[in-house]
KEFIBA-986700 format. One record per residue (C-alpha): x, y, z. Coordinates in Angstrom, 1 decimal. Layout:
{senu {X,Y,Z}}
...
END
This chain:
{senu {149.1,-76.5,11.4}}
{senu {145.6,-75.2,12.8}}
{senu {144.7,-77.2,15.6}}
{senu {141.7,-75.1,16.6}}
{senu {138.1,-76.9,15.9}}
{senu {137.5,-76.1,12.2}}
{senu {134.1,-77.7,10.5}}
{senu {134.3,-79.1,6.7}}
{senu {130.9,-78.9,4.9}}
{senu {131.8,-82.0,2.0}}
{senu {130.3,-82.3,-1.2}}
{senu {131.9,-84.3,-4.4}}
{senu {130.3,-84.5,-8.5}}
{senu {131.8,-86.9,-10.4}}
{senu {131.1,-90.5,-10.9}}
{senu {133.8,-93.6,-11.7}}
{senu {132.9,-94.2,-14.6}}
{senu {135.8,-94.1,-17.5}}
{senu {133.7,-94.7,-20.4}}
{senu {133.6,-90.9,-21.8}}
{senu {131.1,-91.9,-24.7}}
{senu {128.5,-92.4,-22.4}}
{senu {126.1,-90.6,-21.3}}
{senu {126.6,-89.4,-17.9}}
{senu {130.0,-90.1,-17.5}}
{senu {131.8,-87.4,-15.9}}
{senu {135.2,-86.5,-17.4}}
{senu {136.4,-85.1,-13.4}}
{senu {135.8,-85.9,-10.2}}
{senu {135.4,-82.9,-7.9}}
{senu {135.5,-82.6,-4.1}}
{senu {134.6,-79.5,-2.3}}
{senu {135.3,-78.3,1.5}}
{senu {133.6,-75.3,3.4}}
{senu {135.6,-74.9,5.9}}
{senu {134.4,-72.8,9.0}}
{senu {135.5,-72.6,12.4}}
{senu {133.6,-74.4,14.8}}
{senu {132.2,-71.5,16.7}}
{senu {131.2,-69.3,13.4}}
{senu {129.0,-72.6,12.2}}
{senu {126.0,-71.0,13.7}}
{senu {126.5,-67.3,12.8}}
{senu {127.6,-68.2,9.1}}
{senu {124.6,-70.8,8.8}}
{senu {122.3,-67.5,9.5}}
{senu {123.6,-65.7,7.4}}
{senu {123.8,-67.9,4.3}}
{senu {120.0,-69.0,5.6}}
{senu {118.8,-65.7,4.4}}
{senu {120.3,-66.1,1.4}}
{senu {118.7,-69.5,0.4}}
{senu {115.3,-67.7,1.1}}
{senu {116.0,-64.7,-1.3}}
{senu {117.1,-67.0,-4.2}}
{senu {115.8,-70.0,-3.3}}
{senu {112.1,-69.6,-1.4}}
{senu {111.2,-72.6,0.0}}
{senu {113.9,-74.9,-1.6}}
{senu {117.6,-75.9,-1.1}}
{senu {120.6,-74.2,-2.3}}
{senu {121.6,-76.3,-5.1}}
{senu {123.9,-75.5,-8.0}}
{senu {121.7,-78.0,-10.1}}
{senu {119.0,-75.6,-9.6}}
{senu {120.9,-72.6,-11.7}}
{senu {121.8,-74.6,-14.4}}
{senu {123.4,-72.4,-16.9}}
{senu {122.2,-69.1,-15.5}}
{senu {125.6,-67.6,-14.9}}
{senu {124.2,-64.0,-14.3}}
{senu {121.9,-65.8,-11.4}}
{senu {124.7,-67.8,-10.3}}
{senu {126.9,-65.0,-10.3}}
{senu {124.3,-62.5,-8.2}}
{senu {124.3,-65.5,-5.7}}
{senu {128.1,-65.7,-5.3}}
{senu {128.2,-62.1,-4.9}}
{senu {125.9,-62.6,-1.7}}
{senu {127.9,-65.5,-0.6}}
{senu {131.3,-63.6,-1.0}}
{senu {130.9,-61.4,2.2}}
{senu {131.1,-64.2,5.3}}
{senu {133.9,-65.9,7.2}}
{senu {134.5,-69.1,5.4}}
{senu {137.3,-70.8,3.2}}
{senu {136.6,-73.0,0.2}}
{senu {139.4,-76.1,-0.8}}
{senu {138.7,-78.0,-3.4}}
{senu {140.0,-81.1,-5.0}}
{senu {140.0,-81.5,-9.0}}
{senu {140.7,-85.0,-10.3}}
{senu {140.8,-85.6,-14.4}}
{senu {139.6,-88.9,-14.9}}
{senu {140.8,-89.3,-18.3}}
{senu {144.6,-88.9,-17.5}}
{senu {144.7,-91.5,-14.8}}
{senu {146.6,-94.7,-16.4}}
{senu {144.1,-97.3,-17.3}}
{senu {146.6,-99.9,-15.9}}
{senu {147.4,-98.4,-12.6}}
{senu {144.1,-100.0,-11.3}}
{senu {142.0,-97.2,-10.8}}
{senu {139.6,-98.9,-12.8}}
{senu {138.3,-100.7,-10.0}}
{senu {135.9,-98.8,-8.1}}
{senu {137.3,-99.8,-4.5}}
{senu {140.8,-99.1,-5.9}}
{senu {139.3,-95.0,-7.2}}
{senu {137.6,-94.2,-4.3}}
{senu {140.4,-95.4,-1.4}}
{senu {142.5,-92.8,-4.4}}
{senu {140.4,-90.2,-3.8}}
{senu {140.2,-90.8,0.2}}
{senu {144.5,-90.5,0.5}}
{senu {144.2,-87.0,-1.8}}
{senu {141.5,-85.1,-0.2}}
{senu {142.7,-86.6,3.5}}
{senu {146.3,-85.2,2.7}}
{senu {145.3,-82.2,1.6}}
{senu {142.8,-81.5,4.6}}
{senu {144.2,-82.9,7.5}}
{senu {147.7,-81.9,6.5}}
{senu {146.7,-78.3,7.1}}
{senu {143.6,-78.7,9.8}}
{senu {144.8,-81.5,12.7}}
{senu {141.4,-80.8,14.1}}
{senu {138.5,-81.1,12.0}}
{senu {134.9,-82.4,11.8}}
{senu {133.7,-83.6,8.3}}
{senu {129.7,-83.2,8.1}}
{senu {128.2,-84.6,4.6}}
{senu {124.9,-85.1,3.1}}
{senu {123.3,-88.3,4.5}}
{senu {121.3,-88.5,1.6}}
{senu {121.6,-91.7,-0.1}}
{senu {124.9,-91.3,1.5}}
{senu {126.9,-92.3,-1.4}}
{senu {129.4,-94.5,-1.5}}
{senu {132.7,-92.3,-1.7}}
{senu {131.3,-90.1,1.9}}
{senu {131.3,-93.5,2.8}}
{senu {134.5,-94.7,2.1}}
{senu {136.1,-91.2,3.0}}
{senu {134.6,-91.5,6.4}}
{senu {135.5,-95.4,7.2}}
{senu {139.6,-93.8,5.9}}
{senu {139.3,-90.9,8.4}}
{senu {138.4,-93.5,11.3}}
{senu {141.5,-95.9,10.2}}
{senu {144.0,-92.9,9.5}}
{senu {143.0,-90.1,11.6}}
{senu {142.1,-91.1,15.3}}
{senu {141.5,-88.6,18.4}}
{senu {144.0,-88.1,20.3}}
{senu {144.2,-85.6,23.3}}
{senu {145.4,-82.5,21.3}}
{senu {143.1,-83.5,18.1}}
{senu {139.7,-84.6,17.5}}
{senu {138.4,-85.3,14.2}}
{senu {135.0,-86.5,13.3}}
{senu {132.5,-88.0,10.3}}
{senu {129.0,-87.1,10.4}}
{senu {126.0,-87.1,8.0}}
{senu {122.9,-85.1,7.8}}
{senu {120.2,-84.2,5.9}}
{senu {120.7,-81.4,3.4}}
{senu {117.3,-79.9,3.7}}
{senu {118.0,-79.2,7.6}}
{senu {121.8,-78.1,6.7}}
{senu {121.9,-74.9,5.2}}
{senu {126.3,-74.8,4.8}}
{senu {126.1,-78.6,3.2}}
{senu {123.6,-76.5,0.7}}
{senu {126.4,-74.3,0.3}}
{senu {129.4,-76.7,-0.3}}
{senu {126.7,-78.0,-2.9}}
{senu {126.5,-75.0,-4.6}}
{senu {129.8,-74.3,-4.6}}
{senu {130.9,-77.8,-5.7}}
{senu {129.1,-77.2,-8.9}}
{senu {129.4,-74.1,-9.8}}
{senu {133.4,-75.1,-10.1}}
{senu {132.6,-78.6,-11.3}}
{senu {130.6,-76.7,-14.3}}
{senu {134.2,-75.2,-15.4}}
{senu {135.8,-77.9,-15.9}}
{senu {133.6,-80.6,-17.0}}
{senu {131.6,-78.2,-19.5}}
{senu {135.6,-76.8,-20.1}}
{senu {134.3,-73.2,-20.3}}
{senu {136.3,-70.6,-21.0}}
{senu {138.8,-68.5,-19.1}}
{senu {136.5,-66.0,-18.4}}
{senu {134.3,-68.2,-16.4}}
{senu {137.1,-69.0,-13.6}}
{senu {138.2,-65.7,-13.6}}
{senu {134.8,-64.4,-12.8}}
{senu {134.8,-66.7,-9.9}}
{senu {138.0,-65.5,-8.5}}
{senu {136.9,-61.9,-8.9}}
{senu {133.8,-63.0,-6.9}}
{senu {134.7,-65.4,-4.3}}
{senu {138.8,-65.4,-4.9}}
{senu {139.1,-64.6,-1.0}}
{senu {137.8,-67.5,-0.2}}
{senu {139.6,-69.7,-2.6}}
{senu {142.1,-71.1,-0.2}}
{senu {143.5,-74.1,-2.9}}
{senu {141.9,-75.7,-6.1}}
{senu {144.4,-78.6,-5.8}}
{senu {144.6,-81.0,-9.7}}
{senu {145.5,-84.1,-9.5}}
{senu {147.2,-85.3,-11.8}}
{senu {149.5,-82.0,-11.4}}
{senu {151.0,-82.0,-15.1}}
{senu {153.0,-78.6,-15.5}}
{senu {152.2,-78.2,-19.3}}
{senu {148.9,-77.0,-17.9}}
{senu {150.6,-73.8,-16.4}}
{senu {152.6,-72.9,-19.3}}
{senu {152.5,-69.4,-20.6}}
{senu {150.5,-68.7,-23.3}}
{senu {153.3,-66.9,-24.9}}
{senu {151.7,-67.6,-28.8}}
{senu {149.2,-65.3,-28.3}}
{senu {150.6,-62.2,-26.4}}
{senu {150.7,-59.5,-28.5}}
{senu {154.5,-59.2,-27.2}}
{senu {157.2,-61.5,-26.1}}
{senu {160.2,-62.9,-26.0}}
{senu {161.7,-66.2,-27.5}}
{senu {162.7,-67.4,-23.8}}
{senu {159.3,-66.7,-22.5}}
{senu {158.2,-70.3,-23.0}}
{senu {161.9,-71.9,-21.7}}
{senu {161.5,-69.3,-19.0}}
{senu {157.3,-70.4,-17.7}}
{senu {158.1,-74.2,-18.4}}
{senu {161.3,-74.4,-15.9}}
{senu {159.9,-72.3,-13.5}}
{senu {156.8,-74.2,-12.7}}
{senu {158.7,-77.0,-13.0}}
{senu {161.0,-76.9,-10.2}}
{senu {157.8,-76.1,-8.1}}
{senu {155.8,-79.0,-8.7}}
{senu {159.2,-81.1,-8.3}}
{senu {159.6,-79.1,-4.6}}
{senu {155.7,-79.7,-3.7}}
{senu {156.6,-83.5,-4.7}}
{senu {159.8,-83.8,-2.9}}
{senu {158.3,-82.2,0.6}}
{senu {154.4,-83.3,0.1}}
{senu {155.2,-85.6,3.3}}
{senu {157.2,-83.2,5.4}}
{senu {155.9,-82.6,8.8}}
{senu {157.9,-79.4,9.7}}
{senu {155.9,-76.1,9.8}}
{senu {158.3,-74.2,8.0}}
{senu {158.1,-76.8,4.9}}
{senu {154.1,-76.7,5.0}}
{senu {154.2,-72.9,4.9}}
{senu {156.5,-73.0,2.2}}
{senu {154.7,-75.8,0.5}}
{senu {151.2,-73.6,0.7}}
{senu {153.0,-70.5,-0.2}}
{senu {154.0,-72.7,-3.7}}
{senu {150.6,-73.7,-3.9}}
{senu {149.1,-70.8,-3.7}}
{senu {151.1,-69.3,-6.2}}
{senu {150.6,-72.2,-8.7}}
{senu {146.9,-71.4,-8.4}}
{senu {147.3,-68.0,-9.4}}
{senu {149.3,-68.7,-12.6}}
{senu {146.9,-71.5,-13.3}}
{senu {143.3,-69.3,-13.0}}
{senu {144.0,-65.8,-12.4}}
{senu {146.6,-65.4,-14.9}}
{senu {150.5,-65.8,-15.7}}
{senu {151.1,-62.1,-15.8}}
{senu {149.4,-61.3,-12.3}}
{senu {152.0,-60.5,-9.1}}
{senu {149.9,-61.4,-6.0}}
{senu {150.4,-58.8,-3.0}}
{senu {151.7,-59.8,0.0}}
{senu {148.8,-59.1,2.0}}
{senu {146.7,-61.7,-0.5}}
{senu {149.2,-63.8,0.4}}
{senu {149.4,-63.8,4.4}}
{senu {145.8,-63.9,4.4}}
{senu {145.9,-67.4,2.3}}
{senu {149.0,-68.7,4.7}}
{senu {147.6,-67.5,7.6}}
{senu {143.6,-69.8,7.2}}
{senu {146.0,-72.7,7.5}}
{senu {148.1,-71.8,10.7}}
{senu {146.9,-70.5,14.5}}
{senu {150.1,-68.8,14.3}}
{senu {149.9,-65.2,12.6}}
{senu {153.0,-65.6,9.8}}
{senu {154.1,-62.1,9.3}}
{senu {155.5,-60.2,6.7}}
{senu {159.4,-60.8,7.8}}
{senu {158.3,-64.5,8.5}}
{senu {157.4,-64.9,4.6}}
{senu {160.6,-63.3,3.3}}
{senu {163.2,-64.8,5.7}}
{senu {161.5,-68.1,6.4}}
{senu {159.3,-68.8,2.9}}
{senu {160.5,-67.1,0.5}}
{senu {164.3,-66.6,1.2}}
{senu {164.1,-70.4,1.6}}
{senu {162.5,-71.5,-1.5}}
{senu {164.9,-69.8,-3.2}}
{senu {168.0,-71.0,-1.5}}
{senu {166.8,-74.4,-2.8}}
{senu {166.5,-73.2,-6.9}}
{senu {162.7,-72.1,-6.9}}
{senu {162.7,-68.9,-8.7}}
{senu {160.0,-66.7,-8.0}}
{senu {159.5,-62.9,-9.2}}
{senu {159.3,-60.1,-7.0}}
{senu {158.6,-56.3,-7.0}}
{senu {156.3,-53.6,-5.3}}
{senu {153.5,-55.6,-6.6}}
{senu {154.2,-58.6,-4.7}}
{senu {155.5,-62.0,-6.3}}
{senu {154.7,-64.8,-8.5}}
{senu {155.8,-67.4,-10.7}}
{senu {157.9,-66.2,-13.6}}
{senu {156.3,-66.7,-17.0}}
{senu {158.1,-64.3,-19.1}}
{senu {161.6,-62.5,-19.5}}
{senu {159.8,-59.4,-18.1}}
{senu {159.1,-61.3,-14.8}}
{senu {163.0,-62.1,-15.0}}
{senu {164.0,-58.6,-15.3}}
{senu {161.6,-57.3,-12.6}}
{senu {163.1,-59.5,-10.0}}
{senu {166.3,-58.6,-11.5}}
{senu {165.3,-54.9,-11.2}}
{senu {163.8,-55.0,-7.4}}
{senu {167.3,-56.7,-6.3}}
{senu {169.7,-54.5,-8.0}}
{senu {167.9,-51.6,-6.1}}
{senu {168.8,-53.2,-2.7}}
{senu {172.4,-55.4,-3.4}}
{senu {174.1,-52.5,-5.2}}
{senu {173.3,-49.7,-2.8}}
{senu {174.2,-51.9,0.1}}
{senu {177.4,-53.2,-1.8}}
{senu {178.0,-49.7,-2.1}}
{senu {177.5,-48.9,1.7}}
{senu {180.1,-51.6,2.7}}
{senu {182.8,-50.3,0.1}}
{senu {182.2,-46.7,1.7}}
{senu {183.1,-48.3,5.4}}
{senu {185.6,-50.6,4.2}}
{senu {187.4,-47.4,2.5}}
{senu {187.5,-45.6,5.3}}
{senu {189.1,-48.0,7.9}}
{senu {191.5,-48.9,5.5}}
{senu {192.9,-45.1,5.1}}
{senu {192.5,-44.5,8.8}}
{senu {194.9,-47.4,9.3}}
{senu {196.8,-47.1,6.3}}
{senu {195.6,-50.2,4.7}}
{senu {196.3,-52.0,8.1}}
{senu {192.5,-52.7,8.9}}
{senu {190.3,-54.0,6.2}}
{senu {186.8,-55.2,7.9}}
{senu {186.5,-57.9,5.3}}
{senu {189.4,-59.9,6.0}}
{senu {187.1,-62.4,7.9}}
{senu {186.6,-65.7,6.0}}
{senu {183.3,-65.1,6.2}}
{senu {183.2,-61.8,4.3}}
{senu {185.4,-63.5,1.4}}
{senu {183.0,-63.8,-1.0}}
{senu {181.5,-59.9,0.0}}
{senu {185.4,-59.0,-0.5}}
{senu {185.4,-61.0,-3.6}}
{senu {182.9,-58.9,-5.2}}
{senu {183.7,-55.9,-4.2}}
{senu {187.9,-56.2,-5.3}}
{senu {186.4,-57.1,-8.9}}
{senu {184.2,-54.2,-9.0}}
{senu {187.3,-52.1,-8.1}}
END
């Protein structure tokens, strides 16, 4: 968990509505988070100050004030893309949310909304200060801020704080505006693929989770209809795989050991990937420290995410693809044989390299000293006596 000071710039779209035939209505209710360290707030609010003068003059940042200018929208994220800050952002789709469950009711909705973005946050960041727009200061901020008070109080090792402020006087609260919308604008407006992925190429550093709520896994499967090749397991293959990752994320959401949330993020961040980047992309291992690493003070290292993450994950039935590339999620019967591929390279040879000592110590002693007669080598021993 990161316990050092971090500050969270909030800004939601979305209303509660659940009529969709009326004007207005949104179909998704999105929550953004800049989140900065407390001692980069004034630095980054320079720097992003200078932007809002170049594209903005005399006004605020807003994403409203774009509109459907993406080659504007997309100059002004390539500015934004080159300062120390991390973007989290919460995705709710109204119109899967059972009309019986009571979500209907307004208080019901927003005290919803408060438990998903506080477990998401504060799960990650012990130590955080939430600043939102005072204007109008509309009723979810509110509600969000009265649930930190009642969930979240200081103690001596954590500190967490609700504040609003005026937009006009708050540059990075002009920034978690912008942002806010220009993701809120893919999925309510459901453009097309080529929209998100322009984000990512932009601003994908600073993506540290777009987390959907509800998290149905049929929204992950491969698209294996229109790739121009594939196999007949491809679908079986994406389908189980994410799967057993959202039913691990479900089954250790509330675990409070480290090792569980790194594994959990690691999942996470994995799942984002295969949702907006692409089923067929392997994400290095560098893009993935650098993700693991804005939620912990600790620096995770590279043997830390093989023995301790990924070793794990798979010890408990999560399959995940790896190579030279890095790993992912596997979507296809290609991903399959390239994890296949990258551990035959490394158990054979080393299977090999046992059989070569074991051989010799058994002719030195004349079959009297075989150096897998341990119980623990009996499955090693196992393998290598059917091989011969």
């Amino acid at each position: 968990m990161y316990n050092k000071p971090q500050n969270a710039f909030i800004d939601e779209r979305g209303n509660h509505g659940f009529d969709f035939t009326k004007e207005g209505v949104s179909k998704y209710f999105v929550i953004n988070a800049i989140i900065v360290d407390s001692d980069n707030v004034d630095s980054l609010s320079k720097n992003i100050e200078i932007i809002r003068k170049k594209y903005f003059q005399t006004g605020e940042m807003k994403s409203s004030k774009v509109g459907s200018d993406d080659k504007r929208r997309f100059k002004i994220l390539s500015s934004l893309s080159n300062y120390d800050y991390h973007i989290f952002i919460l995705v709710v789709d109204k119109r899967k949310l059972y009309k019986d469950s009571g979500l209907m009711y307004k208080k019901v909705f927003y005290k919803f909304l408060n438990n998903l973005a506080y477990n998401e946050l504060f799960k990650s960041f012990n130590n955080m200060t939430i600043i939102a727009d005072e204007h109008g200061k509309r009723e979810f901020m509110l509600s969000f801020e009265k649930y930190i008070l009642a969930n979240h109080p200081s103690t001596l090792f954590s500190d967490s704080h609700f504040s609003f402020t005026e937009s006009k006087s708050n540059v990075l609260i002009q920034l978690s505006d912008f942002i806010c919308g220009t993701i809120a604008i893919n999925f309510e407006e459901e453009r097309k693929y080529e929209y998100i992925a322009k984000i990512f190429k932009i601003i994908g550093n600073k993506i540290i989770r777009i987390a959907e709520w509800p998290n149905i896994h049929e929204d992950y499967v491969f698209d294996y209809e229109n790739k121009l090749q594939y196999s007949e397991f491809d679908k079986l293959i994406s389908e189980r795989s994410i799967f057993l990752v959202n039913e691990y994320l479900h089954r250790y959401s509330d675990s409070n050991d480290i090792d569980r949330i790194n594994q959990c993020n690691f999942l996470k961040f994995l799942l984002l990937y295969t949702r907006f980047i692409g089923s067929d992309k392997y994400i290095s291992t560098y893009e993935i420290l650098s993700n693991l690493n804005s939620f912990n003070e600790l620096n995770i290292n590279e043997h830390y995410l093989r023995s301790k993450i990924v070793a794990k994950v798979r010890d408990e039935g999560i399959i995940i693809s790896s190579g030279a590339k890095g790993y992912k999620i596997p979507t296809s019967e290609n991903d399959i044989y390239s994890y296949l591929n990258h551990s035959n390279t490394i158990i054979i040879p080393m299977l090999n390299r046992i059989k070569k000592c074991r051989d010799i110590f058994k002719l030195a002693s004349k079959n009297k000293y075989d150096i897998l007669s341990k119980e623990e080598y009996k499955n090693i021993k196992a393998i290598i006596d059917h091989s011969e």
